[in-house]
PDB file of the backbone (N, CA, C, O) and the ligand in Angstrom, with CONECT records:
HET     ZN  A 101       1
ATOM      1  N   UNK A   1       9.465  22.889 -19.431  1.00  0.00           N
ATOM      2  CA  UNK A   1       8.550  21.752 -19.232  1.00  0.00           C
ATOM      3  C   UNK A   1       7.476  21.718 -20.317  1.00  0.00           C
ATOM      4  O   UNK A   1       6.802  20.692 -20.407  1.00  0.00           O
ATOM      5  N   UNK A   2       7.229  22.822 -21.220  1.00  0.00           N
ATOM      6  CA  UNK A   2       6.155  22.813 -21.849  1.00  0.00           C
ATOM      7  C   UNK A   2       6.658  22.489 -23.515  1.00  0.00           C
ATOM      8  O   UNK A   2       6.222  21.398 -23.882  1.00  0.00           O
ATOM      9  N   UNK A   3       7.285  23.040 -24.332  1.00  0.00           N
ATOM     10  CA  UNK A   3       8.102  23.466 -25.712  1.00  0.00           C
ATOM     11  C   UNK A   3       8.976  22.060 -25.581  1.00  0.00           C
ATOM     12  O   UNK A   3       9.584  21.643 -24.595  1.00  0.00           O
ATOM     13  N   UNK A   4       8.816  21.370 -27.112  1.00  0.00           N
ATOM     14  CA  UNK A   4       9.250  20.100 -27.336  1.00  0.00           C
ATOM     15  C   UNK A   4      10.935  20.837 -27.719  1.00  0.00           C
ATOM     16  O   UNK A   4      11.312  21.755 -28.446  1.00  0.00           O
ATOM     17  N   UNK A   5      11.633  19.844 -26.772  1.00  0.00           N
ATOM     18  CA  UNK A   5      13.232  19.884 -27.108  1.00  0.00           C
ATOM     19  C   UNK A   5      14.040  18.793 -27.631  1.00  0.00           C
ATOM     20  O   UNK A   5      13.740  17.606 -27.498  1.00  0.00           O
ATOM     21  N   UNK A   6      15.304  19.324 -28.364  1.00  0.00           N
ATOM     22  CA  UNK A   6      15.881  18.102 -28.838  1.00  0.00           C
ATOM     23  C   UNK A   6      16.957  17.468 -27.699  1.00  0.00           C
ATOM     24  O   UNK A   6      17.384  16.316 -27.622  1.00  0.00           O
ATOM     25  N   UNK A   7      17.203  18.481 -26.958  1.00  0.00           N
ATOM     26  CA  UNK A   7      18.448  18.385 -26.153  1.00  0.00           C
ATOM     27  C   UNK A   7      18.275  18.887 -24.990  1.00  0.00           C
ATOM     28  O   UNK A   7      17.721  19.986 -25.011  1.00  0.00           O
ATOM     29  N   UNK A   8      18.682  18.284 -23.480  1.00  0.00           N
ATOM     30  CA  UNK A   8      18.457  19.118 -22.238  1.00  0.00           C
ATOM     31  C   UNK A   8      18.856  20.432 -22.223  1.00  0.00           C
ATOM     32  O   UNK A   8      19.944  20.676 -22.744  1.00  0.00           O
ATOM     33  N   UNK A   9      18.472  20.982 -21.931  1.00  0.00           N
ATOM     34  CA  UNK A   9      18.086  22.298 -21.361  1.00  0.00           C
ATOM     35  C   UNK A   9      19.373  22.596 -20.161  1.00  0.00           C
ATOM     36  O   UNK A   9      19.991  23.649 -20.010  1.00  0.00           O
ATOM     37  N   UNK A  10      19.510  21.504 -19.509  1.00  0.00           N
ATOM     38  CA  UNK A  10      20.473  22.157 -18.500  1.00  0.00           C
ATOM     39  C   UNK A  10      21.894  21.494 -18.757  1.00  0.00           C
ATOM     40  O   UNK A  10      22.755  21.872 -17.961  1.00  0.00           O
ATOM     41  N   UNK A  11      22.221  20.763 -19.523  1.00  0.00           N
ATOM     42  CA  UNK A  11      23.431  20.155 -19.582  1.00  0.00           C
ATOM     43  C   UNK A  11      23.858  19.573 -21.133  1.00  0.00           C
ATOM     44  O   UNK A  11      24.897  19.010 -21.477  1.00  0.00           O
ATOM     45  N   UNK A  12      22.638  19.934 -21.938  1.00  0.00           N
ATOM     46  CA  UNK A  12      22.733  19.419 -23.249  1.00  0.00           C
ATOM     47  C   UNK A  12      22.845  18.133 -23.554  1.00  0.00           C
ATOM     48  O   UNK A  12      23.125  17.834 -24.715  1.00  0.00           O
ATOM     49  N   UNK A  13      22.665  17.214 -22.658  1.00  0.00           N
ATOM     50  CA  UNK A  13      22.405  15.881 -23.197  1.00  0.00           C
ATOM     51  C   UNK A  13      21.611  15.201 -24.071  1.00  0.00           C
ATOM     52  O   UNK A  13      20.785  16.040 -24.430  1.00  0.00           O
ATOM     53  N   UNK A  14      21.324  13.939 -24.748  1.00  0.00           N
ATOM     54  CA  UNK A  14      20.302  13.827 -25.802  1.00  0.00           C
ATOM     55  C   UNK A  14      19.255  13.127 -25.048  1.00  0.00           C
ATOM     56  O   UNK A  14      19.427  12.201 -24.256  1.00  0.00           O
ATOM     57  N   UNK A  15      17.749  13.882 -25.514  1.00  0.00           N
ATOM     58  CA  UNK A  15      16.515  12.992 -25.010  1.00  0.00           C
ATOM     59  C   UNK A  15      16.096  12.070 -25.383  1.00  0.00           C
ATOM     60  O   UNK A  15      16.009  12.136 -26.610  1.00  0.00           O
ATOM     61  N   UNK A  16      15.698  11.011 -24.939  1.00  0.00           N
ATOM     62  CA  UNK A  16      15.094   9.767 -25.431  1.00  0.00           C
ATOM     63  C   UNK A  16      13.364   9.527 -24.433  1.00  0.00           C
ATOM     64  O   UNK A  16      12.865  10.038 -23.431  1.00  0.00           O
ATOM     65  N   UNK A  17      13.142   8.945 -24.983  1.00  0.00           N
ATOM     66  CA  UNK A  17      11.682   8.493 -24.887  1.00  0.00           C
ATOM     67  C   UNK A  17      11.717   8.006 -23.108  1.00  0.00           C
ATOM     68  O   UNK A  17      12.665   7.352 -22.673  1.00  0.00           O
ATOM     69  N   UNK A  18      10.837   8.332 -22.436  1.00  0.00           N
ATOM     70  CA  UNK A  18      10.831   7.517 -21.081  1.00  0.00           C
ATOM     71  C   UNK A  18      10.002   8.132 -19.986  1.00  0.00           C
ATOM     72  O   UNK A  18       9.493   9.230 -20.213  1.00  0.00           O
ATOM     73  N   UNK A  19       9.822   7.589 -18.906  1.00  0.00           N
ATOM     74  CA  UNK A  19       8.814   8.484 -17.822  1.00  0.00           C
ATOM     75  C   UNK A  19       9.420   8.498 -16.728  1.00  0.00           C
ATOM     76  O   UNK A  19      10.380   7.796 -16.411  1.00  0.00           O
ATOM     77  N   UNK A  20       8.718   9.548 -15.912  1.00  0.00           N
ATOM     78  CA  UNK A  20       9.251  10.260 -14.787  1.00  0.00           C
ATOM     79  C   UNK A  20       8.058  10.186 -13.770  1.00  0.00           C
ATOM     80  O   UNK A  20       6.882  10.160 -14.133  1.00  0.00           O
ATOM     81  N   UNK A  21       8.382  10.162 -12.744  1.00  0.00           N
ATOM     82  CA  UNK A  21       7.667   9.879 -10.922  1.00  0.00           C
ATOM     83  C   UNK A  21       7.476  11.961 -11.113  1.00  0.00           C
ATOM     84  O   UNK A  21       8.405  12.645 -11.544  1.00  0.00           O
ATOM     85  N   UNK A  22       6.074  12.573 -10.669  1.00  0.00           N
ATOM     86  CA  UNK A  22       5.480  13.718 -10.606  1.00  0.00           C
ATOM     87  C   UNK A  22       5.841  13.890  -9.087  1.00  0.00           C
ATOM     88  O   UNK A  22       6.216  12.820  -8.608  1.00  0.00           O
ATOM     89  N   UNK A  23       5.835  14.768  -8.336  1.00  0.00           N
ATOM     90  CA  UNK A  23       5.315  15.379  -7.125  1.00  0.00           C
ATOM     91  C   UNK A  23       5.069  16.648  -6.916  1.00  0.00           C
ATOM     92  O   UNK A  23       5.817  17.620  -7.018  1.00  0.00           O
ATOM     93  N   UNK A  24       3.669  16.550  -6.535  1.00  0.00           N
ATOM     94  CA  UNK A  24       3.225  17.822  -6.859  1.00  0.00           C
ATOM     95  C   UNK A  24       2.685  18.595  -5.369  1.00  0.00           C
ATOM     96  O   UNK A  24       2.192  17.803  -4.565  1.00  0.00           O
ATOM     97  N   UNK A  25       2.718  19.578  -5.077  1.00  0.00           N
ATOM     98  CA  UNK A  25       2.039  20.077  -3.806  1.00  0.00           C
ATOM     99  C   UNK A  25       0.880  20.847  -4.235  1.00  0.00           C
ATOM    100  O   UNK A  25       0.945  21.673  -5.145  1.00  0.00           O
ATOM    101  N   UNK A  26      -0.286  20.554  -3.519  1.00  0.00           N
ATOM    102  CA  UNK A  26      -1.684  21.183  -3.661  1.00  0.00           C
ATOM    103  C   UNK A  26      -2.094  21.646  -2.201  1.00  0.00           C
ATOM    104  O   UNK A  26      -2.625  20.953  -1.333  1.00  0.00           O
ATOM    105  N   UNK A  27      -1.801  22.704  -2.147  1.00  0.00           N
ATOM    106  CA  UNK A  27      -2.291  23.320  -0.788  1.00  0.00           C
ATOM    107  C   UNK A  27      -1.358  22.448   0.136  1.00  0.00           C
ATOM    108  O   UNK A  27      -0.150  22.495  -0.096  1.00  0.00           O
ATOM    109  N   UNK A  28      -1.944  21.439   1.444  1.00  0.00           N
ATOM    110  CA  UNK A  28      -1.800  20.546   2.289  1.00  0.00           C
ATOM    111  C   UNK A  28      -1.111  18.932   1.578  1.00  0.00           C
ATOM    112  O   UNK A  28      -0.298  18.121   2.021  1.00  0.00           O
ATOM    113  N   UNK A  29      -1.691  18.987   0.647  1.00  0.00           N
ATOM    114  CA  UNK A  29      -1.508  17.698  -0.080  1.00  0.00           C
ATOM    115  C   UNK A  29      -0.635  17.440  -1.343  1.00  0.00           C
ATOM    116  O   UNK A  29      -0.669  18.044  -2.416  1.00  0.00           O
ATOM    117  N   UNK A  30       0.111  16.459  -0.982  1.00  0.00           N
ATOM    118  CA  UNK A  30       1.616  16.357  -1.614  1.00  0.00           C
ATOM    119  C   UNK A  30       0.950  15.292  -2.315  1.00  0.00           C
ATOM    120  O   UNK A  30       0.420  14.411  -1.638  1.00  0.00           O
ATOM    121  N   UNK A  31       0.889  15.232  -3.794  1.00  0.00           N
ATOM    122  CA  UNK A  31       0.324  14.304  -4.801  1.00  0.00           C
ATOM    123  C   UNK A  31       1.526  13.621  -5.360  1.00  0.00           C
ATOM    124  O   UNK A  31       2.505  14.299  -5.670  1.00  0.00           O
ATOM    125  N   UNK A  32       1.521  12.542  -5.485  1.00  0.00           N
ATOM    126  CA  UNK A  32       2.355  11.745  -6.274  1.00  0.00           C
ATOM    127  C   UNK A  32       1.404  11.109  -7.547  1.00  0.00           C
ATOM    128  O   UNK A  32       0.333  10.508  -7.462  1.00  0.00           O
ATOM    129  N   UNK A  33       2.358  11.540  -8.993  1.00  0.00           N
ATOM    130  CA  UNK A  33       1.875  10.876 -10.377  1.00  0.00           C
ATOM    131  C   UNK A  33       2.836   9.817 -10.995  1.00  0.00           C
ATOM    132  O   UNK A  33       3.598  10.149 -11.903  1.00  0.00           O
ATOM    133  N   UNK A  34       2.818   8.982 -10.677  1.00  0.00           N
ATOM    134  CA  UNK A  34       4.052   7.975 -11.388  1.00  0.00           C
ATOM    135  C   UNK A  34       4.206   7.429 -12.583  1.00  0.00           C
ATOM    136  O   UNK A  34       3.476   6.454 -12.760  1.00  0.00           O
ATOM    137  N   UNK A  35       4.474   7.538 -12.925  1.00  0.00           N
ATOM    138  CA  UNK A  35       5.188   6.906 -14.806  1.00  0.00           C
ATOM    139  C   UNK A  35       4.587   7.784 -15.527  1.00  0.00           C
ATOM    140  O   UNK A  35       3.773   7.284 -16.303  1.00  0.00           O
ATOM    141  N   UNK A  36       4.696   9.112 -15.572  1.00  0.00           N
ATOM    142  CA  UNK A  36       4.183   9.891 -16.602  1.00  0.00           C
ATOM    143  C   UNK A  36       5.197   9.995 -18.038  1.00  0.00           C
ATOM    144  O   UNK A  36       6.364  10.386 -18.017  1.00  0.00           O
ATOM    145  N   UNK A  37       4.544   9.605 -19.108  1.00  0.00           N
ATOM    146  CA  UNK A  37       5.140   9.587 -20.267  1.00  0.00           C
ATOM    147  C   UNK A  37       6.381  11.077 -20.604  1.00  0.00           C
ATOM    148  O   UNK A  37       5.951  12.227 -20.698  1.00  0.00           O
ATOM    149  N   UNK A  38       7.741  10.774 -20.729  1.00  0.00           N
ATOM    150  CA  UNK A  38       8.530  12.223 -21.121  1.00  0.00           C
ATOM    151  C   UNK A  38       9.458  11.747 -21.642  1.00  0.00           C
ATOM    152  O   UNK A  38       9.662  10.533 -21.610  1.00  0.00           O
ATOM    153  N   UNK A  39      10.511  12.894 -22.459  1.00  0.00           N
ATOM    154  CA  UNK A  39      11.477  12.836 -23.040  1.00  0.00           C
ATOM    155  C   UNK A  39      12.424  13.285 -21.589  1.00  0.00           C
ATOM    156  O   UNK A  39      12.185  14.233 -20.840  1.00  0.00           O
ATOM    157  N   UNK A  40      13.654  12.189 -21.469  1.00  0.00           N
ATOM    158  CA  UNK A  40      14.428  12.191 -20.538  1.00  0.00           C
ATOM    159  C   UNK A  40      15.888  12.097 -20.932  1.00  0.00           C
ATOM    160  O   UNK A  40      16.389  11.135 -21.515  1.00  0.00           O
ATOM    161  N   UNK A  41      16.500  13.169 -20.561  1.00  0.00           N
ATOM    162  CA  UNK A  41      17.692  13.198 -20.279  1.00  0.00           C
ATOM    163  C   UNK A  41      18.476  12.019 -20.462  1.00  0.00           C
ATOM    164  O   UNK A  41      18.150  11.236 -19.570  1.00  0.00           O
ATOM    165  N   UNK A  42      19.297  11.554 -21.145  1.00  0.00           N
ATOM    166  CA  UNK A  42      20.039  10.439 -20.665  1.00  0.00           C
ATOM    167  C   UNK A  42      21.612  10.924 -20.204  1.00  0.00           C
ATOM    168  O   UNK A  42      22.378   9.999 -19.933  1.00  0.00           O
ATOM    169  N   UNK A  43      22.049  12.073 -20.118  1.00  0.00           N
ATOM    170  CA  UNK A  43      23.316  12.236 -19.294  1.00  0.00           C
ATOM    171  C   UNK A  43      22.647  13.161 -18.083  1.00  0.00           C
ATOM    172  O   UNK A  43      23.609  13.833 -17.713  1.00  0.00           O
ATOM    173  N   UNK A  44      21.577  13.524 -17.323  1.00  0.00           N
ATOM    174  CA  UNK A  44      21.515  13.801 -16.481  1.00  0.00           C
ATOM    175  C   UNK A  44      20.475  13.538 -15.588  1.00  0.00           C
ATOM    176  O   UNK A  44      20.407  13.678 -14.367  1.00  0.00           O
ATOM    177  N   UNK A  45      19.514  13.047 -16.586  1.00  0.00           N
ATOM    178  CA  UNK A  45      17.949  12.879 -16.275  1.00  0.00           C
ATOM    179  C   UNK A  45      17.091  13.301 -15.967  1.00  0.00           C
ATOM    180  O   UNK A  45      16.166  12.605 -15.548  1.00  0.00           O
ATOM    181  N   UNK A  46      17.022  14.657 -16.041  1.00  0.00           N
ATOM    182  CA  UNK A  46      15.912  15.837 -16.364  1.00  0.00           C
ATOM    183  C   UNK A  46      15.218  15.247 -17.073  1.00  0.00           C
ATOM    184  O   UNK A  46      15.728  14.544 -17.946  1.00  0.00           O
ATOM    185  N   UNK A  47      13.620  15.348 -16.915  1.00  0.00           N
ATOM    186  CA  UNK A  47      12.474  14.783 -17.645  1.00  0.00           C
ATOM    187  C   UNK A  47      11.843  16.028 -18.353  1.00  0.00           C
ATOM    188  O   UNK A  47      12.167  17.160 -17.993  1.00  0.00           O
ATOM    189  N   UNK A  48      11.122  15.859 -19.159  1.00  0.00           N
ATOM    190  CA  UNK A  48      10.571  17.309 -20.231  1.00  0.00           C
ATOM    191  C   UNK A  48       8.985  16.472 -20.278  1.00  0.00           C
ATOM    192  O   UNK A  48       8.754  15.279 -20.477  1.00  0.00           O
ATOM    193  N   UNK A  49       8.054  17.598 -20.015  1.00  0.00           N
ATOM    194  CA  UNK A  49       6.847  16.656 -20.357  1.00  0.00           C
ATOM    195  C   UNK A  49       5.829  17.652 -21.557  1.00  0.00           C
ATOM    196  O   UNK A  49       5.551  18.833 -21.350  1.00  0.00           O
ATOM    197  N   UNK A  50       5.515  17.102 -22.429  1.00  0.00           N
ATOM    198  CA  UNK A  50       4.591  17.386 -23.812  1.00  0.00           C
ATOM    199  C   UNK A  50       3.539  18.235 -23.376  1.00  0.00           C
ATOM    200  O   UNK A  50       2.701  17.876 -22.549  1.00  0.00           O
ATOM    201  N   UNK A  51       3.566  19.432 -23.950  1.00  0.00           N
ATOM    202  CA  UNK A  51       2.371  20.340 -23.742  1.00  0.00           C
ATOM    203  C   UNK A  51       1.241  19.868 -23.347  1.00  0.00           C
ATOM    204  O   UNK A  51       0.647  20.098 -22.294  1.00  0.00           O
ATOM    205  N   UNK A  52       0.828  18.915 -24.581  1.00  0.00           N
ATOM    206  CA  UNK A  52      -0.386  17.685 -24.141  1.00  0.00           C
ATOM    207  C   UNK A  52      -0.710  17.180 -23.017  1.00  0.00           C
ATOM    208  O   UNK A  52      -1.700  17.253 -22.288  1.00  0.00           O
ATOM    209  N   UNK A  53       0.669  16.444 -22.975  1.00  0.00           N
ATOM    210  CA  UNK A  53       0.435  15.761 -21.450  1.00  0.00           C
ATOM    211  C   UNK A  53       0.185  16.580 -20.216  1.00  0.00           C
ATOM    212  O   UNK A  53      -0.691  16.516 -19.353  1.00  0.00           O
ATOM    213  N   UNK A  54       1.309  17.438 -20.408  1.00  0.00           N
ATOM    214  CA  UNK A  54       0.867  18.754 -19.363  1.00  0.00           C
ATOM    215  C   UNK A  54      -0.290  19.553 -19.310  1.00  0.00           C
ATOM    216  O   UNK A  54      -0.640  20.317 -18.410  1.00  0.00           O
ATOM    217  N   UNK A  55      -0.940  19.245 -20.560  1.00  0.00           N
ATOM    218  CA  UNK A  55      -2.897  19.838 -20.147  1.00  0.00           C
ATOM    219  C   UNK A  55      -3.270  18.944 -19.510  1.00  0.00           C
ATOM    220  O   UNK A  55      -3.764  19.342 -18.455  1.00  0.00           O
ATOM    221  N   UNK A  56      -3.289  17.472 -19.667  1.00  0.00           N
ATOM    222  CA  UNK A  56      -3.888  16.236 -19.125  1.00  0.00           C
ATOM    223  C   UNK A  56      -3.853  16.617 -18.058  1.00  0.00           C
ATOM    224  O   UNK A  56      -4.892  16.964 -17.497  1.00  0.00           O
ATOM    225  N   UNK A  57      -2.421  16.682 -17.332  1.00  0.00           N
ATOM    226  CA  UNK A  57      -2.205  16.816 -15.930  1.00  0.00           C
ATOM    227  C   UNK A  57      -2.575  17.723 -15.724  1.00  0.00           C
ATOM    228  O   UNK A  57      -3.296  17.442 -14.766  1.00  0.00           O
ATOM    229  N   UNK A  58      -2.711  19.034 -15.915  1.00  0.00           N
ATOM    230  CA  UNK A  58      -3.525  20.240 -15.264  1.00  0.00           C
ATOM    231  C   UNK A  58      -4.775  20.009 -15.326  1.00  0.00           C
ATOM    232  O   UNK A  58      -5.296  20.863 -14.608  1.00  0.00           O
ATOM    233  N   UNK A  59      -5.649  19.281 -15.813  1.00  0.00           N
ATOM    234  CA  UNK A  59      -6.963  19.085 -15.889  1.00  0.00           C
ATOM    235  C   UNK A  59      -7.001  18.183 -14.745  1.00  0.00           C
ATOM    236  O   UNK A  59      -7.473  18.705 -13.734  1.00  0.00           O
ATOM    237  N   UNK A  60      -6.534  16.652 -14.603  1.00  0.00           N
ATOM    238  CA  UNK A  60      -6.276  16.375 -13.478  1.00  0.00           C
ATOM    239  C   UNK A  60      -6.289  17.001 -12.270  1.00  0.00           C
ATOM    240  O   UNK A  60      -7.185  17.011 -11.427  1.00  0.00           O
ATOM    241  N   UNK A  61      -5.232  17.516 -12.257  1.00  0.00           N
ATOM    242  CA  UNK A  61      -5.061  17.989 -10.365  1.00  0.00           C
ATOM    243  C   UNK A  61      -5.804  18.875 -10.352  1.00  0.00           C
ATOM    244  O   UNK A  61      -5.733  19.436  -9.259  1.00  0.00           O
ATOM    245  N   UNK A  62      -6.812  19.524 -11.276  1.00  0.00           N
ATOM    246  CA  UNK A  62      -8.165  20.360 -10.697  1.00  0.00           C
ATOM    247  C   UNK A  62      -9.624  19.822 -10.217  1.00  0.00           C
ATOM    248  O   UNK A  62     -10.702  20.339  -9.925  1.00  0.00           O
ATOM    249  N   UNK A  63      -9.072  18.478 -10.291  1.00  0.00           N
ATOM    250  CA  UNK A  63     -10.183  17.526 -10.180  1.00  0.00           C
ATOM    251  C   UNK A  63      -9.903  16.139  -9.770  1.00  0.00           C
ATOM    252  O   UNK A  63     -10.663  15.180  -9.905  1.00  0.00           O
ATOM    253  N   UNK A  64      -8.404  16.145  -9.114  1.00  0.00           N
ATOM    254  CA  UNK A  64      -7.922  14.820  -8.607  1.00  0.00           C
ATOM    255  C   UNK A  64      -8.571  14.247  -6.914  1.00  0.00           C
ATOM    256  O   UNK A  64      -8.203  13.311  -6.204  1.00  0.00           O
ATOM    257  N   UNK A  65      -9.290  14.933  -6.789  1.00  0.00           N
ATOM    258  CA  UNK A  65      -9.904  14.418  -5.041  1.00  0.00           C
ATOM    259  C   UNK A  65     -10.733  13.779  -5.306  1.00  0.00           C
ATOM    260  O   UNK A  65     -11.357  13.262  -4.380  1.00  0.00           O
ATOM    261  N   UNK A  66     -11.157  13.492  -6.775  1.00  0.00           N
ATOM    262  CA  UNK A  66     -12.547  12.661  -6.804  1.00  0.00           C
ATOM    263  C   UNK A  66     -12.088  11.487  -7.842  1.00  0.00           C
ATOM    264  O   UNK A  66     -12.807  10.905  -8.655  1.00  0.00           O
ATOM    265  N   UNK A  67     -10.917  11.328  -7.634  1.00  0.00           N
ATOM    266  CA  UNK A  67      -9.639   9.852  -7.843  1.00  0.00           C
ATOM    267  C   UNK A  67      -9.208   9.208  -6.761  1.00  0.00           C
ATOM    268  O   UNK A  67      -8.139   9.508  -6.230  1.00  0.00           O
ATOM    269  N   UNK A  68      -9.974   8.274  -6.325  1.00  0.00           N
ATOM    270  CA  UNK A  68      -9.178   7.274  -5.751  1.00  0.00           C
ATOM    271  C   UNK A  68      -7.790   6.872  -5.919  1.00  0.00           C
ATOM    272  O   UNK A  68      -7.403   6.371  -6.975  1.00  0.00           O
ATOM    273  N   UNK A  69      -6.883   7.109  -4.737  1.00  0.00           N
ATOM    274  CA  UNK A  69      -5.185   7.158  -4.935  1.00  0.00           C
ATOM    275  C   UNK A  69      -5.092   5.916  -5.326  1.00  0.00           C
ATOM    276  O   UNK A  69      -6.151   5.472  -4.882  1.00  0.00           O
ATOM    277  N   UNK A  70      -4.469   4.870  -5.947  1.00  0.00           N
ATOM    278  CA  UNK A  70      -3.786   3.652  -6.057  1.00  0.00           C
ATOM    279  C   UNK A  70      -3.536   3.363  -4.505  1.00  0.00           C
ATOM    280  O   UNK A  70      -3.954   2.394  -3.870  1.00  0.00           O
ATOM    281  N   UNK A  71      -2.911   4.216  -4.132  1.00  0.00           N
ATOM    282  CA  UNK A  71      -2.168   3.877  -2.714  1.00  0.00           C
ATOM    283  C   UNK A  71      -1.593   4.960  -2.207  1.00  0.00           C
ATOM    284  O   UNK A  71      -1.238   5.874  -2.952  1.00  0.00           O
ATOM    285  N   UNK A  72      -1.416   5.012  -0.828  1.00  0.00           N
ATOM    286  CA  UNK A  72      -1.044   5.802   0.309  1.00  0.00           C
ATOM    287  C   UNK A  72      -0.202   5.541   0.567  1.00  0.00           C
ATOM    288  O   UNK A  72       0.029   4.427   1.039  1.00  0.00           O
ATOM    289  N   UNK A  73       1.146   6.929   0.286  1.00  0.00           N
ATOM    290  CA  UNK A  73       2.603   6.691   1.106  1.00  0.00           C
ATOM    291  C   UNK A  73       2.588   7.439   2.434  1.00  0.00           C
ATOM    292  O   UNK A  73       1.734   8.308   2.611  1.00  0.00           O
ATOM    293  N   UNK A  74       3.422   7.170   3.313  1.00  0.00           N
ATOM    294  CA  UNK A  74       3.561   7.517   4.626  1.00  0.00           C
ATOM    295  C   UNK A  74       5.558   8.236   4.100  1.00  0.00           C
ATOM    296  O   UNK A  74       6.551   7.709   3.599  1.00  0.00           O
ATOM    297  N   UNK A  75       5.230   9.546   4.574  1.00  0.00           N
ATOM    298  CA  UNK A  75       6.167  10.562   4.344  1.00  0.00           C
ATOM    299  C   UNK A  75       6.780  10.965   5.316  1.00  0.00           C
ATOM    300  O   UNK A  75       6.256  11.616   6.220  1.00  0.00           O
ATOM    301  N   UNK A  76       8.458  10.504   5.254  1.00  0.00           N
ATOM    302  CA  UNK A  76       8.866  11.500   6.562  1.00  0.00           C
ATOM    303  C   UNK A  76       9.261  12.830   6.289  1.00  0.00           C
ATOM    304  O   UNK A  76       9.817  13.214   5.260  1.00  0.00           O
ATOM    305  N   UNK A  77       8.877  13.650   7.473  1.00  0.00           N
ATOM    306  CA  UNK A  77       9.475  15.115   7.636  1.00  0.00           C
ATOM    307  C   UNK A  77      10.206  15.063   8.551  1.00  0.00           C
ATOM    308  O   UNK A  77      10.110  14.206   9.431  1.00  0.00           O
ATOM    309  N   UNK A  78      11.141  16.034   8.520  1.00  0.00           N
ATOM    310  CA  UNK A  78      11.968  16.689   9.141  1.00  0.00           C
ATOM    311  C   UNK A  78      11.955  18.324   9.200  1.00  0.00           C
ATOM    312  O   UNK A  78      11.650  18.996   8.214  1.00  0.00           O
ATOM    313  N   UNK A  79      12.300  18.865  10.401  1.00  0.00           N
ATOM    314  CA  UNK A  79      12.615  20.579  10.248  1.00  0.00           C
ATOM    315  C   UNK A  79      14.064  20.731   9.995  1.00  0.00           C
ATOM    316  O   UNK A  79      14.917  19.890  10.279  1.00  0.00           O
ATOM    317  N   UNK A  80      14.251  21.784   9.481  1.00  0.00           N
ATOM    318  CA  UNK A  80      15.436  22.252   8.823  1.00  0.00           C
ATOM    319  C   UNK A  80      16.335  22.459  10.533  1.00  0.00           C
ATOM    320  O   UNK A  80      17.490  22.845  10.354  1.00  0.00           O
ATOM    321  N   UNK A  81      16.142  22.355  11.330  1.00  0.00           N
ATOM    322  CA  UNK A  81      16.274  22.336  12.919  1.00  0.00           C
ATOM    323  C   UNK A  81      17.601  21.381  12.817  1.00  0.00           C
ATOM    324  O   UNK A  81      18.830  21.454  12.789  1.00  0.00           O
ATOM    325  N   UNK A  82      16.272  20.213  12.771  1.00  0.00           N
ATOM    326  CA  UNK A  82      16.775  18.992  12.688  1.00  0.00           C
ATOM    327  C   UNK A  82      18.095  18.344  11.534  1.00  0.00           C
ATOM    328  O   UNK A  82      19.009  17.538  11.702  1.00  0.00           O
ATOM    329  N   UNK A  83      17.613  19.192  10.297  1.00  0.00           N
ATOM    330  CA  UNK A  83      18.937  18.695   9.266  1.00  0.00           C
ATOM    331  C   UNK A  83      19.966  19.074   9.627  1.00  0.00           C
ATOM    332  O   UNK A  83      20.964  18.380   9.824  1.00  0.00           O
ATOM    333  N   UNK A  84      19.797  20.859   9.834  1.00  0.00           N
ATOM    334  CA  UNK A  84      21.056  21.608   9.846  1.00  0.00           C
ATOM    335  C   UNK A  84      21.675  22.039  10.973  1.00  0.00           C
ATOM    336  O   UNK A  84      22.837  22.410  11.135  1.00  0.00           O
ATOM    337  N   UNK A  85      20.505  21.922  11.957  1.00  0.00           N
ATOM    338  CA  UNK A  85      21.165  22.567  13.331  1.00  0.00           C
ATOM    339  C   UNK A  85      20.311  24.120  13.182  1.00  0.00           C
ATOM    340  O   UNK A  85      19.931  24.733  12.185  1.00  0.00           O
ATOM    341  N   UNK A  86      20.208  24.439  14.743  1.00  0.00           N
ATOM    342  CA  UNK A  86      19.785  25.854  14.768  1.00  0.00           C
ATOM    343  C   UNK A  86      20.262  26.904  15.624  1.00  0.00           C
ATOM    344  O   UNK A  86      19.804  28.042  15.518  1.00  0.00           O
TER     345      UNK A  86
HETATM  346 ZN    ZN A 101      20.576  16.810 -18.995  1.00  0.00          ZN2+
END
């Protein structure tokens, strides 16, 4: 995620320019970052994000509670009970 690549990492496909939907967990709170700028996969779609950007965002989520969300998703859970049986 950090070290600029020419080629995926997991399947060797070629990267091209494009952004990727974040989700991040902070303690209790499941953060969503959407359209973050990355080099993406185009045979599998693994996203790679720029050292840079990835300071941005770590500076961020040490200080994202005092950001007003865009908007509030409503998330379903499930227990593994429930998926798989127990
Ligand atoms: Zn790939």
């Amino acid at each position: 995620m950090n070290e600029h690549l020419d080629r995926c990492d997991l399947c060797g496909g070629e990267l091209g320019p494009g952004t990727t939907t974040l989700e991040i967990w902070r303690g209790e709170d499941l953060i969503i970052i959407r359209d973050v700028p990355a080099d993406v996969c185009e045979q599998c779609g693994e996203a790679y994000i720029s050292a840079n950007i990835s300071e941005k965002l770590d500076q961020f989520l040490s200080e994202y509670h005092r950001h007003r969300p865009e908007r509030y998703l409503a998330v379903p859970q499930y227990s593994a009970v429930q998926a798989i049986g127990g």
